[in-house]
MARBA-3410 file (N, C-alpha, C, O; in Angstrom, 1 decimal):
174
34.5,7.5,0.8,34.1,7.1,-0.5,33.5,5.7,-0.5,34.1,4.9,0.2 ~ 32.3,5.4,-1.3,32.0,4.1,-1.2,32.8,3.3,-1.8,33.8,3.9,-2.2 ~ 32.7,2.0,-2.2,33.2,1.3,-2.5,32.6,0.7,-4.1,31.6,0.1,-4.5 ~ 33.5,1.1,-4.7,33.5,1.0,-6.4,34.7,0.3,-7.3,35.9,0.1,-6.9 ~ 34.2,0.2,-8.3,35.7,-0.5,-9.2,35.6,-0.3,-11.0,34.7,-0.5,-11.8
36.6,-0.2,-11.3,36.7,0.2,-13.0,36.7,-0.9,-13.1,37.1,-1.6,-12.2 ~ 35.9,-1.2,-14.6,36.0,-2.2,-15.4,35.9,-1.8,-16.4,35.6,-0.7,-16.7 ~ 36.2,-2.9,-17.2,36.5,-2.7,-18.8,35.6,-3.6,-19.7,35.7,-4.8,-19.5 ~ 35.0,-3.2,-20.4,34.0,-3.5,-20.9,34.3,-4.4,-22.5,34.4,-4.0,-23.7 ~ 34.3,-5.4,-22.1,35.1,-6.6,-23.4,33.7,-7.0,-24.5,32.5,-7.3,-24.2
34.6,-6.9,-26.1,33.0,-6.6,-26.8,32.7,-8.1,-27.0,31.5,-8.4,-27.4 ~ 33.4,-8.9,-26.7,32.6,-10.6,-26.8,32.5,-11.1,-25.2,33.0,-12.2,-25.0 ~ 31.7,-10.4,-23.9,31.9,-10.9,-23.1,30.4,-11.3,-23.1,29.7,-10.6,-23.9 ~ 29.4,-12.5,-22.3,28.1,-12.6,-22.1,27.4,-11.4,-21.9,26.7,-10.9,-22.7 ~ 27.6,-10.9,-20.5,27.6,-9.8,-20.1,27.2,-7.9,-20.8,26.7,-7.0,-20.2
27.8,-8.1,-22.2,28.4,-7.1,-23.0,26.6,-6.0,-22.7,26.5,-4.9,-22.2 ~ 25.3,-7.0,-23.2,24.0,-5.8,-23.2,23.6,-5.3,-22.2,23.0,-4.3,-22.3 ~ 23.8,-5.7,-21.1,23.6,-4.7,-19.6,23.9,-3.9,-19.5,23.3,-2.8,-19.4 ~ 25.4,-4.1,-19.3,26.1,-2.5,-19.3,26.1,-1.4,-20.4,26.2,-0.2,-20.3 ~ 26.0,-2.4,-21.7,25.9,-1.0,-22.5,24.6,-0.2,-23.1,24.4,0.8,-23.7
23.3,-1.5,-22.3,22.2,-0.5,-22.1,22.4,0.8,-21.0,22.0,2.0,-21.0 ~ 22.9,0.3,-20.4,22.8,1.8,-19.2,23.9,2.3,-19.5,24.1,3.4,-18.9 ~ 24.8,2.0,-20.3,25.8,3.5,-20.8,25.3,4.4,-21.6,25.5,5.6,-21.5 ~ 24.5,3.6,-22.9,23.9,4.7,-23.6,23.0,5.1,-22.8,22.4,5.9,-23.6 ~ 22.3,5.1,-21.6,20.9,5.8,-21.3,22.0,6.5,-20.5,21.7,7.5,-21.0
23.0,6.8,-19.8,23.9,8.0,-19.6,24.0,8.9,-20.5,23.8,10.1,-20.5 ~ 24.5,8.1,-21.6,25.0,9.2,-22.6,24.0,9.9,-23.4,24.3,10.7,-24.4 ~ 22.7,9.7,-23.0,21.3,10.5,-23.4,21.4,11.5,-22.5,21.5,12.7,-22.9 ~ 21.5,11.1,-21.3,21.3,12.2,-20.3,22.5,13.1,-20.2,22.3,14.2,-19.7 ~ 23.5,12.8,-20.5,24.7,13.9,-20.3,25.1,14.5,-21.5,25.7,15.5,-21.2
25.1,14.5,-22.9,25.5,15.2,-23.8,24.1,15.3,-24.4,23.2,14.4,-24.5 ~ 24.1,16.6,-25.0,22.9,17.2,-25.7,23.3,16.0,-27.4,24.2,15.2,-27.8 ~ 21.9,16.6,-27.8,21.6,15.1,-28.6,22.5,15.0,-30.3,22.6,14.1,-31.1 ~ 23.1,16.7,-30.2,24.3,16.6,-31.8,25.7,16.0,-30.7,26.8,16.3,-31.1 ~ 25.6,15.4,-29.8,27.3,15.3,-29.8,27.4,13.9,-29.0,28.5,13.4,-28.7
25.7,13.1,-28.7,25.4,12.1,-28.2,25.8,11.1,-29.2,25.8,11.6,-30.3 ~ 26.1,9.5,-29.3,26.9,8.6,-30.1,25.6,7.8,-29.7,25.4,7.1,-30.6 ~ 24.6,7.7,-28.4,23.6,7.0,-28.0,23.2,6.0,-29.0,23.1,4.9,-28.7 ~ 22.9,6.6,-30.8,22.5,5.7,-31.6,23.5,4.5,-32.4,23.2,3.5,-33.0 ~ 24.7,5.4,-32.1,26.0,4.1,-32.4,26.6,3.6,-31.4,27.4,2.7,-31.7
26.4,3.7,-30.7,27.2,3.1,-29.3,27.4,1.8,-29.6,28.1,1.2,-28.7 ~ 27.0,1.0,-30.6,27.4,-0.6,-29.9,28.3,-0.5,-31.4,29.3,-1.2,-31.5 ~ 28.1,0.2,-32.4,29.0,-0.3,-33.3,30.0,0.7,-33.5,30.9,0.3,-34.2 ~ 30.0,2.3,-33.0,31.6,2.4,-32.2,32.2,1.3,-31.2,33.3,1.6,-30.7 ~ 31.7,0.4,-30.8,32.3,0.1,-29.9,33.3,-1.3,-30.5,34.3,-1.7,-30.1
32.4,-1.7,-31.8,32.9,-2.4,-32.1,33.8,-2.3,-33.4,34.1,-3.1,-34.3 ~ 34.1,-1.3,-33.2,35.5,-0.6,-34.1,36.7,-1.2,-33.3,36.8,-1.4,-32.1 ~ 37.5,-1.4,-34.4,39.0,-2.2,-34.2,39.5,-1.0,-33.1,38.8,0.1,-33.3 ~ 40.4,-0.8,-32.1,41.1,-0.1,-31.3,40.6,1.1,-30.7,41.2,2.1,-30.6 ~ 39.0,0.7,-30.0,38.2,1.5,-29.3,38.4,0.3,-27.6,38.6,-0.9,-27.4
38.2,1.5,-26.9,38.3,0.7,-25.6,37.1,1.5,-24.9,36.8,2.5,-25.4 ~ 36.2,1.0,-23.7,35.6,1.3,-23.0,35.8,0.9,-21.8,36.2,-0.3,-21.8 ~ 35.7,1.7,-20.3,35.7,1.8,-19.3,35.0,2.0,-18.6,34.6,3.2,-18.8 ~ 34.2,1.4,-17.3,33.4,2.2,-16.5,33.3,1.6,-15.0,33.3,0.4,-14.7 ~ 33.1,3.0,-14.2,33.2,2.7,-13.4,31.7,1.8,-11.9,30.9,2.7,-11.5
31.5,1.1,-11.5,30.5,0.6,-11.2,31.0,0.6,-9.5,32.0,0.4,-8.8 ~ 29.4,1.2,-9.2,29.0,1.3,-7.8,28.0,0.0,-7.0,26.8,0.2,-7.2 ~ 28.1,-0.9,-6.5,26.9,-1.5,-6.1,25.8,-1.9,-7.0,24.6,-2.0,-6.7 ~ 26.5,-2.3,-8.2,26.0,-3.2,-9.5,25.3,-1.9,-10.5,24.6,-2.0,-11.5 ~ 26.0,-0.5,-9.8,25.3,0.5,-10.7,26.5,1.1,-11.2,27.5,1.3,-10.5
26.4,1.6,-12.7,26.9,2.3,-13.4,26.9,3.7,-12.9,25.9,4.2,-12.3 ~ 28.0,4.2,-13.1,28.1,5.7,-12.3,29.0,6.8,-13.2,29.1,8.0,-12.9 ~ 29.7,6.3,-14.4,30.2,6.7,-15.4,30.5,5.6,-16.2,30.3,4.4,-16.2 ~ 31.5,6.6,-17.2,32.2,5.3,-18.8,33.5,6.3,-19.2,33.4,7.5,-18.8 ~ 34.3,6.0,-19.7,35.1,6.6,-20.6,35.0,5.9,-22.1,34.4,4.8,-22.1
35.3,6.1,-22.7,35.6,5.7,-24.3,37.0,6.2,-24.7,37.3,7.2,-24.1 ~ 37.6,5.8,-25.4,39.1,5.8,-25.8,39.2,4.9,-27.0,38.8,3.8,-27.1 ~ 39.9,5.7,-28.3,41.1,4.9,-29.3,41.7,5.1,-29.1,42.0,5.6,-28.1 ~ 42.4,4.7,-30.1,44.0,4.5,-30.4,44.2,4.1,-31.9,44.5,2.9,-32.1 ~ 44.1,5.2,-32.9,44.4,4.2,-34.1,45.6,4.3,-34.8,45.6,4.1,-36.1
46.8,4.8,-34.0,47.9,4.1,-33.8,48.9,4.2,-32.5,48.7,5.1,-31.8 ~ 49.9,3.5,-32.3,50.5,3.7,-31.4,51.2,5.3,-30.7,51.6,5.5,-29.5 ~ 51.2,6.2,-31.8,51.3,7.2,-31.5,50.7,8.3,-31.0,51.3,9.2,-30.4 ~ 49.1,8.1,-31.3,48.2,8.7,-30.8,46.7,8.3,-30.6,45.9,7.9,-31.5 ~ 46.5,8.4,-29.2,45.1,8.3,-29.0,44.1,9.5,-28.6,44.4,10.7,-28.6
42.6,8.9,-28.2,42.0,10.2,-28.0,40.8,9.6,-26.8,40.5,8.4,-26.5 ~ 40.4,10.7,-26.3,39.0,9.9,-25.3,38.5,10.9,-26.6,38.8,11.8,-27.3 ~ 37.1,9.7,-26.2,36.0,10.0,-27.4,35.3,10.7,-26.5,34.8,11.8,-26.7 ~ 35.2,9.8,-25.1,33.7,10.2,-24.2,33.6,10.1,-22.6,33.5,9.1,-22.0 ~ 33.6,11.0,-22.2,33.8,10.9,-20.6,32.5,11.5,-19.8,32.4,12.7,-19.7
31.7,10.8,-19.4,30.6,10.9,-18.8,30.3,10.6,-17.2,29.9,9.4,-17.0 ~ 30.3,11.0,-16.3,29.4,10.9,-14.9,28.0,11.1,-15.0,27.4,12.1,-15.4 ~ 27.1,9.8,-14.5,25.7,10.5,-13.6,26.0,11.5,-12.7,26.9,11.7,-11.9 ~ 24.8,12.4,-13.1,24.7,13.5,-12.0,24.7,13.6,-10.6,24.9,14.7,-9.9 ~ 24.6,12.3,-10.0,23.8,12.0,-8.3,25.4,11.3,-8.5,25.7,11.0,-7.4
26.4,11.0,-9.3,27.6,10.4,-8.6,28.7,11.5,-9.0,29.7,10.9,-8.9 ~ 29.0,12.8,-9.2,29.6,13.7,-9.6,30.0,14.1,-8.5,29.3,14.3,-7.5 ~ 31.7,14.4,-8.7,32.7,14.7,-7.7,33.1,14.2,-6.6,33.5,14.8,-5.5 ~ 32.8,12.7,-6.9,33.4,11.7,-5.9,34.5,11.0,-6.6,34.6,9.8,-6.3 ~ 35.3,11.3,-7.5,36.2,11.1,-7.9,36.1,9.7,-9.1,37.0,8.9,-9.4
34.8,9.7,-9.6,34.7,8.9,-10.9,35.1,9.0,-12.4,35.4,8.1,-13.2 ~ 34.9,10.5,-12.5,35.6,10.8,-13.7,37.2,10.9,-13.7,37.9,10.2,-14.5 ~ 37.6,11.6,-12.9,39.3,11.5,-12.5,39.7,9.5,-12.8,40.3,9.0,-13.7 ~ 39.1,9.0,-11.7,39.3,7.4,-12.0,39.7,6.9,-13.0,40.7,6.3,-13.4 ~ 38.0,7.4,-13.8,38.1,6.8,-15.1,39.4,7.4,-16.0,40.4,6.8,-16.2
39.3,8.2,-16.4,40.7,9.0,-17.3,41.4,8.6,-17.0,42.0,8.1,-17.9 ~ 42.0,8.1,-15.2,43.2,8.1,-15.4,43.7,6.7,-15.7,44.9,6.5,-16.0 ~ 42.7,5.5,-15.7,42.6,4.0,-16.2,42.8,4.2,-18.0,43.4,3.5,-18.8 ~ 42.1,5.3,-18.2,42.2,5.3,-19.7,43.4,5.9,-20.6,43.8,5.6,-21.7 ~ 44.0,6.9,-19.6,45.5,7.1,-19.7,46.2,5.7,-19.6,46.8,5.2,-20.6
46.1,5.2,-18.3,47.0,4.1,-18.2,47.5,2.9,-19.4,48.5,2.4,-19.8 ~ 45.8,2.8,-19.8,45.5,1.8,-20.7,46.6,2.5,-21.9,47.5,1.8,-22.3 ~ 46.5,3.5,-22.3,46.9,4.2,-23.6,48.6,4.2,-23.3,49.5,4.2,-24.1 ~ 48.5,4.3,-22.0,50.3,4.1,-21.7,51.0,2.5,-22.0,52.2,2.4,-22.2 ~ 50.0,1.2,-21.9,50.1,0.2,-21.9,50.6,-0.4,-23.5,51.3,-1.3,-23.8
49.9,0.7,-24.2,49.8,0.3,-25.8,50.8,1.5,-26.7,50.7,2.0,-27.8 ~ 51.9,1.6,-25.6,52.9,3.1,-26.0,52.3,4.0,-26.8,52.9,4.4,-27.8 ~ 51.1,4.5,-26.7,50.8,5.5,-27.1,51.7,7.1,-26.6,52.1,7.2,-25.5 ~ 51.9,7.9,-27.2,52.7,8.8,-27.3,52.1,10.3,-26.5,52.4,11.1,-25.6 ~ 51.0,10.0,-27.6,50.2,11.3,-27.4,48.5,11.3,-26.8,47.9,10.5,-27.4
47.9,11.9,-26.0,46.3,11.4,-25.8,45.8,12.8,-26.1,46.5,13.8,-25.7 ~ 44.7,13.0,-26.8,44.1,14.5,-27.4,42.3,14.3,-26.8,41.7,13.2,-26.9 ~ 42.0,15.4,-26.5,40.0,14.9,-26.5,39.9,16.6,-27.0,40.8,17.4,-27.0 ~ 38.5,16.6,-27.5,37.6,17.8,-27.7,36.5,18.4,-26.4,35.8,17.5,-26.1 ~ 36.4,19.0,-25.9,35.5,20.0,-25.0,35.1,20.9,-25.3,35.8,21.8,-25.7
33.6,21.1,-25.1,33.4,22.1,-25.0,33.9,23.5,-23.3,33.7,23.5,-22.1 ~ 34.6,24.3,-24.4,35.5,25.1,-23.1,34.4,25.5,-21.7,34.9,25.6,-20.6 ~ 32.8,25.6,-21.9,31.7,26.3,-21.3,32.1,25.3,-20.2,32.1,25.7,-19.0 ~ 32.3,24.0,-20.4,31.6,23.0,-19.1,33.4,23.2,-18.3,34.4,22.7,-18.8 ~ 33.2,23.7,-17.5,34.1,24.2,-16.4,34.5,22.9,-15.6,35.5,22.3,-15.8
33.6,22.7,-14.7,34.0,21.0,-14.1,35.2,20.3,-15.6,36.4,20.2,-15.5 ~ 34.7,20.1,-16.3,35.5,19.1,-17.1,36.7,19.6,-17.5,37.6,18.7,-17.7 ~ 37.2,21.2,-17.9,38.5,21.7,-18.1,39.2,21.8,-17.1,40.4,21.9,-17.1 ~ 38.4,21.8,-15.8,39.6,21.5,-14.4,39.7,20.6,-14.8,40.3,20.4,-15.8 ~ 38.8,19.3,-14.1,40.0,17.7,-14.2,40.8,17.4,-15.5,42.0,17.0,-15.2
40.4,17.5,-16.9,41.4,17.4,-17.7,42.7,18.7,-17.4,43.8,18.3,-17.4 ~ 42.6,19.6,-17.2,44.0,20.0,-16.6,44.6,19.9,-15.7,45.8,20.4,-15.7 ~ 43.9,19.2,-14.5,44.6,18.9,-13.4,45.3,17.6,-13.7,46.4,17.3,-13.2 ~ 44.4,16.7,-14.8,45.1,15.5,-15.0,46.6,15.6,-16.0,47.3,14.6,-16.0 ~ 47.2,17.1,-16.8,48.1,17.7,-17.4,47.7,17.7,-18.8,48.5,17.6,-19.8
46.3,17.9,-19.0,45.7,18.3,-20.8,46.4,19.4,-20.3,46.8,19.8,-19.2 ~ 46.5,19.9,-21.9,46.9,21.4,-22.1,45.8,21.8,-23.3,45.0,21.0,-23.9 ~ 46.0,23.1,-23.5,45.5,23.7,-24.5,45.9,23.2,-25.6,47.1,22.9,-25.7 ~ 45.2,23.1,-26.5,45.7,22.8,-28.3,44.8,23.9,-28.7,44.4,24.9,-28.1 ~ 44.4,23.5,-30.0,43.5,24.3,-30.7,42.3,24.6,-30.7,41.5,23.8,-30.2
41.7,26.0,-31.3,40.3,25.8,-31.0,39.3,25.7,-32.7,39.4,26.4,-33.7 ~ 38.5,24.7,-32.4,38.0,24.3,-34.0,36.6,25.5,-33.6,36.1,25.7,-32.4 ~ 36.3,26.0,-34.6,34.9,26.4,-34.9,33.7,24.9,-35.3,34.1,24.2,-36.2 ~ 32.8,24.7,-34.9,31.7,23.8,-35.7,30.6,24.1,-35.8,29.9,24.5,-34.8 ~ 30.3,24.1,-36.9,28.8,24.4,-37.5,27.9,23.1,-37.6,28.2,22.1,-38.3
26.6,23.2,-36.7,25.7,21.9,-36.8,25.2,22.1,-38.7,25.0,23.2,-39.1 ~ 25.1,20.9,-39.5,24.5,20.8,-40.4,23.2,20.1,-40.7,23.3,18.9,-40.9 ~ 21.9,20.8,-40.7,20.6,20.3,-40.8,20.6,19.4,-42.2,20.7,19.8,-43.3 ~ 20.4,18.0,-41.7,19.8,17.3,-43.3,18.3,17.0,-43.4,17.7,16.5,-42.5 ~ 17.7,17.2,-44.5,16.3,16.6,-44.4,16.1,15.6,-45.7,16.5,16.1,-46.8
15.6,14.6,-45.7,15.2,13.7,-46.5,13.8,14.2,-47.6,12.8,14.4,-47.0 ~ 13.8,14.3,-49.0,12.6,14.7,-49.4,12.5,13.8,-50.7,13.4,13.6,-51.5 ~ 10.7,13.2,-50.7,11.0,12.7,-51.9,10.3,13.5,-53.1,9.1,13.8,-53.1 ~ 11.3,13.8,-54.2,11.0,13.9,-55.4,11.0,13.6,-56.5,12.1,13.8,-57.1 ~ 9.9,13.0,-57.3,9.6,12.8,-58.1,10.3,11.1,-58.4,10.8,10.6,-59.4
9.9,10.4,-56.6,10.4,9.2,-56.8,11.9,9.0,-56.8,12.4,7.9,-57.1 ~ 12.4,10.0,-56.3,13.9,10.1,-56.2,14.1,11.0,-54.9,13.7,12.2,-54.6 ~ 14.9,10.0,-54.0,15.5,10.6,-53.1,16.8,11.8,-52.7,18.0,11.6,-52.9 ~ 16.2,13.2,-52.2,17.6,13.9,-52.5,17.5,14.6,-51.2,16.5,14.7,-50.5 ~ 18.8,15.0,-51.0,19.1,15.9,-49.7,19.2,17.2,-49.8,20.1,17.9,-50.3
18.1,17.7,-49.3,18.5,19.3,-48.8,18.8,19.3,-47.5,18.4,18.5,-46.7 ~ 19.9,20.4,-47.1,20.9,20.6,-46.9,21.1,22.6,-46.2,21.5,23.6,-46.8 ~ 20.8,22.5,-44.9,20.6,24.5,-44.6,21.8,23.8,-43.6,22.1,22.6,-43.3 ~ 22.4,25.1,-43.3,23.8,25.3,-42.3,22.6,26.2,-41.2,21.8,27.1,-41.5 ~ 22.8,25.6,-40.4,22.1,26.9,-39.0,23.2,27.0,-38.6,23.9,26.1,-38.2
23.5,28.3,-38.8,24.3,29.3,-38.5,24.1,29.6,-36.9,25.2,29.9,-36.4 ~ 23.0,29.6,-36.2,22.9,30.0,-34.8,23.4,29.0,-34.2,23.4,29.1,-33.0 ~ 24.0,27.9,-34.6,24.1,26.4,-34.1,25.7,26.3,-33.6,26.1,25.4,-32.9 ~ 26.7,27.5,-34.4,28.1,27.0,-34.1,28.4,27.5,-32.6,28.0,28.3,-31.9 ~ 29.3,26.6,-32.6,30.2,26.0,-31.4,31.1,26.4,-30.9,30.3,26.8,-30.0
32.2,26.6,-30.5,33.4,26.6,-30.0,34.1,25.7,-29.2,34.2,26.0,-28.0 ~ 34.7,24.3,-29.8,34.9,23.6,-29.2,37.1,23.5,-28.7,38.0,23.9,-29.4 ~ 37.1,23.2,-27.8,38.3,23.3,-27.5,39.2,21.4,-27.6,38.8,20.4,-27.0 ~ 40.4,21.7,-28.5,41.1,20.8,-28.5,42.2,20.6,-27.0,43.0,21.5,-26.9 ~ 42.2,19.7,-26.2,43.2,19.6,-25.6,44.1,18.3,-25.6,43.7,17.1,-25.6
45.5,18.8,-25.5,46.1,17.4,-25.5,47.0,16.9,-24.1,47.3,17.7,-23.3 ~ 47.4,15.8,-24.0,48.2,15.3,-22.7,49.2,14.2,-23.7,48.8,13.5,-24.7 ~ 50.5,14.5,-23.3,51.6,13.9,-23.8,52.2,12.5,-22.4,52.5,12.7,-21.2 ~ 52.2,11.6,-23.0,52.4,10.5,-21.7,53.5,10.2,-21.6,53.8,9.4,-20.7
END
């Protein structure tokens, strides 16, 4: 394995726009564009009890995790992402388990994430790492479009119904 190292990504460091230009251009390429955060990324980040992690190869980005906590009792990963050309060299595992740790540091109780159940790679390592099954939410994408009438701004509003999801809750108790 080469030689790499987690870091943690501090929101008042000099440093801060480098790395989180190339996290969000990860998080373009790895989640389709309803579940991508790409256009909030700097100001989720700058939410009270959000943490970020990633892992760096030879001054290159190779994943991130995302994690709250908005209370001591429970946290969640928001976001766990690998580049493609660095996948199953043990960067995602890494990361999670720094972001466990971190969540162990701040007595968090409980850690929960959402998945989609299809992407297989990602329900092994969260169960190898001890996720379990929780619940499963149904989601429906909701189309908005902006129209002006008559000088007044209003929202229409269609459900695409071809659009829902099945996404899987899982949780890890620390």
């Amino acid at each position: 394995m080469a030689n790499w190292e987690i870091v943690e990504l501090h929101r008042n460091s000099a440093n801060w726009p480098k790395p989180l230009g190339e996290i969000v251009r990860i998080e373009k390429r790895v989640f389709p564009k309803h579940e991508s955060l790409a256009k909030s990324f700097e100001e989720e980040l700058r939410k009270k009890n959000i943490g970020l992690l990633y892992s760096e190869i030879g001054g290159e980005i190779a994943g991130y995790v995302m994690y709250s906590w908005p209370s001591s009792l429970f946290a969640s990963i928001t976001k766990l992402a690998v580049k493609e050309n660095h996948r199953r060299r043990g960067h995602g595992e890494a990361l999670l388990k720094a972001a466990i740790q971190k969540c162990r540091t701040r007595n968090v109780h409980r850690i929960s994430l959402h998945v989609d159940p299809s992407r297989s790679p990602a329900m092994s390592l969260y169960k190898k790492l001890g996720f379990q099954h929780g619940a499963i939410a149904l989601v429906s994408k909701i189309q908005c479009h902006w129209i002006q009438a008559f000088g007044l701004e209003q929202i229409k509003t269609s459900i695409a119904t071809r659009s829902t999801q099945k996404m899987t809750m899982i949780g890890f108790s620390v």
